[in-house]
N, C-alpha and C positions, 0 to 999 in steps of 0.2 A: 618473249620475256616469260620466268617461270618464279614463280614466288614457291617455297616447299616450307610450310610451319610443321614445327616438332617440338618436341617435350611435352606435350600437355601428357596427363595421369588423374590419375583417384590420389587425393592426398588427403588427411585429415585437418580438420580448421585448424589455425595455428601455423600450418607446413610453409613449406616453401616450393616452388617450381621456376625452372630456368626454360622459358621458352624461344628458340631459335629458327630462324628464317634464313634460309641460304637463297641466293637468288642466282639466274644468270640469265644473259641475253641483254643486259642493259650495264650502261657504267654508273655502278652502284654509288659510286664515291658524288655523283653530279646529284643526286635525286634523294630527298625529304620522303623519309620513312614515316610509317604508321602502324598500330597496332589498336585491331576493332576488337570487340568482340559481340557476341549473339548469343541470346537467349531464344528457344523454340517459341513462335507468339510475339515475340516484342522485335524494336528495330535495331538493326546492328548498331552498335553507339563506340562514339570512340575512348580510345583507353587511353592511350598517347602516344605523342607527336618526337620526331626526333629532325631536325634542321640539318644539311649539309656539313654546317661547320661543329655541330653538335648539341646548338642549342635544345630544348627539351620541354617538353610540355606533358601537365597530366590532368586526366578525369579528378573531380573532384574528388570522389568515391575509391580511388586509388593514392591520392598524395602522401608519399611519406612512406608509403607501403611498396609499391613497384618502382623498379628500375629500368628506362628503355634505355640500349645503347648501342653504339654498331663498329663491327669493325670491317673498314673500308678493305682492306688490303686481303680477307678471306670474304667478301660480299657478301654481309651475315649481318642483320638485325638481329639484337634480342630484347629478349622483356625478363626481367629476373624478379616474382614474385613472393612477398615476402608475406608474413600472420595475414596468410590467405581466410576469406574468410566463407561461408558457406553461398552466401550472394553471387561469389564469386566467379559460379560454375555457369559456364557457358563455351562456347565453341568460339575460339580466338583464330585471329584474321590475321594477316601481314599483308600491308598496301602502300602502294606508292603512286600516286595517280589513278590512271582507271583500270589499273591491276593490281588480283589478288590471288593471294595464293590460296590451299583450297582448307584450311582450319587446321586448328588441332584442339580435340576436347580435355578441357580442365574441367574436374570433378572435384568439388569439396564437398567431405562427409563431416557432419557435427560431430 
């Protein structure tokens, strides 16, 4: 199984980034996605949760603000972040059980 996170960048507060997870080795379509993310020092914490049939869940610190979503038919989670804010920056995760893919760094400048 290989989880591959992409899009993270340097954005300015306000921005937006569309972060994407391609997967393969597993049938994507059966399996409850997730998106972590980590700060250097602190513990990886979740961002949010995305259900088989599509239900959705989020950090508090994210609601309203991000969008997780997936499309089963290219085996691709994303997370589409929106008036990102400086807090924000950290190294994002894609998981689904006890696999993860290996990050991709989000940067917000004030």
């Amino acid at each position: 199984v290989q989880l591959q996170a992409s899009g993270g960048g340097l954005v300015q507060a306000g921005g937006s980034l569309r972060l994407s997870c391609a997967t393969s080795g597993l049938n994507f379509r059966l399996y409850g996605m997730a998106w972590y993310r980590q700060v250097p020092g602190k513990q990886r914490e979740s961002v949010a949760t995305i259900t088989t049939s599509g239900g959705t869940n989020y950090a508090g610190f994210v609601k309203g603000r991000f969008t997780i979503s997936r499309d089963n038919a290219r085996r691709t989670l994303y997370l589409q972040m929106n008036s990102l804010k400086t807090e924000d920056t950290a190294v994002y995760y894609c998981n689904t059980r006890d696999w993860w893919g290996k990050g991709t760094q989000v940067t917000v400048s004030s």
